[in-house]
C-alpha positions in Angstrom: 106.3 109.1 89.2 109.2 107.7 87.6 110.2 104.8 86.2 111.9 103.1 89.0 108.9 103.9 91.6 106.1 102.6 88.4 108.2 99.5 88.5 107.9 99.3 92.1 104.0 99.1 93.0 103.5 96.6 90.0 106.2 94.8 92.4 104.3 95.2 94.9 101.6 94.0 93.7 102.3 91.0 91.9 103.7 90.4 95.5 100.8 90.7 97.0 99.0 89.0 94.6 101.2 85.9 94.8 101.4 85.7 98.6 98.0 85.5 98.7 97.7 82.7 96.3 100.3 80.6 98.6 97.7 81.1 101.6 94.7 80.4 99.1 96.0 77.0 97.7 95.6 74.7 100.1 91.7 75.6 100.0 91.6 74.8 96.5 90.4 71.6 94.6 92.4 72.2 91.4 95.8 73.4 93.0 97.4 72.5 96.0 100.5 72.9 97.5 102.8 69.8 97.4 106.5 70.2 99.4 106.1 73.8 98.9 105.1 73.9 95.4 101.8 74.3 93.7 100.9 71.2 92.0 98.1 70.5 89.6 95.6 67.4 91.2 94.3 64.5 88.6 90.8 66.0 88.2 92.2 69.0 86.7 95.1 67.6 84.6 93.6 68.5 81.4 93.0 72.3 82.5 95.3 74.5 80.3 94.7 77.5 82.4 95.5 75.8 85.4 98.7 74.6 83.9 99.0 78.1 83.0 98.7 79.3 87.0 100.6 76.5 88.2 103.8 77.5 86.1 103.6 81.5 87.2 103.7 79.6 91.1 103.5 82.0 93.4 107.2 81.0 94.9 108.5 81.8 91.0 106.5 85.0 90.8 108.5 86.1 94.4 111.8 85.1 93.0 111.1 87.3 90.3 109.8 90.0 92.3 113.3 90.4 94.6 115.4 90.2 91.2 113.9 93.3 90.1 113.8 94.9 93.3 118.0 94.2 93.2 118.1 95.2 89.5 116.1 98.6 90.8 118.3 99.0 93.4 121.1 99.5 90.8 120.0 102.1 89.1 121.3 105.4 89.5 119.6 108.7 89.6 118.8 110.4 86.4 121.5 113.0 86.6 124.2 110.0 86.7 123.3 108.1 84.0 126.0 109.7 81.5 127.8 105.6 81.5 126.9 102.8 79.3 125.8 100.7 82.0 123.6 103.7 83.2 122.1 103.9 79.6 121.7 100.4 79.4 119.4 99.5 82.6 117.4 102.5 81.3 116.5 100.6 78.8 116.0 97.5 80.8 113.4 99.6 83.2 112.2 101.0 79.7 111.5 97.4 78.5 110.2 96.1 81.5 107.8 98.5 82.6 106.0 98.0 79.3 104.8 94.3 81.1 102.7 96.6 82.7 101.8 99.1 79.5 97.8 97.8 80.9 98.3 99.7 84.2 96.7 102.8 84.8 99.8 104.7 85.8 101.4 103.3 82.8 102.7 106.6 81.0 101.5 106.3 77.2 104.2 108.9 76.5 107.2 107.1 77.8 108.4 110.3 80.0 109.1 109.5 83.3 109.4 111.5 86.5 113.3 111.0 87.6 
């Protein structure tokens, strides 16, 4: 697997994850969705976690997830990375694949497939 394809599936899933959040939200007592955006209700105001949740919305989290598909989309295969900008979204994949360093498919010792 390389680095481009680990990326990928942690995509995937915090795409999944976050989808599903948007269709659980309006069932919840603590969160709901308020013109399209979570919000946090009065009986949970003081609830750091949920403050937490409510600023890693669901809507941000997808945002984020098709900005890093685009920024995967840019990177070239192995064999062409001989430029700086090559080099240097190498090192942006590098840096944030480590997010995910918790991931079973993380590789411990940073050589990726490709």
């Amino acid at each position: 697997m390389g680095i481009a394809e680990f990326i990928g599936a942690r995509l995937d899933e915090d795409e999944n994850y976050a989808r599903a959040a948007l269709a659980e939200a309006s069932t919840g007592k603590a969160i709901r969705v308020v013109d399209g955006k979570l919000a946090i209700m009065p009986s949970a105001a003081s609830d750091m976690l949920t403050f937490h949740i409510v600023r890693h919305d669901p809507h941000r989290v997808l945002a984020e997830v098709r900005t890093w598909r685009a920024i995967l989309a840019a990177q070239p295969p192995a064999e062409e990375v001989r430029n700086g900008f090559g080099l240097a979204l190498g090192y942006i994949l590098q840096t944030k694949a480590r997010e995910y360093s918790d991931h079973p498919d993380w590789r411990h010792d940073g050589c990726w497939d490709g």
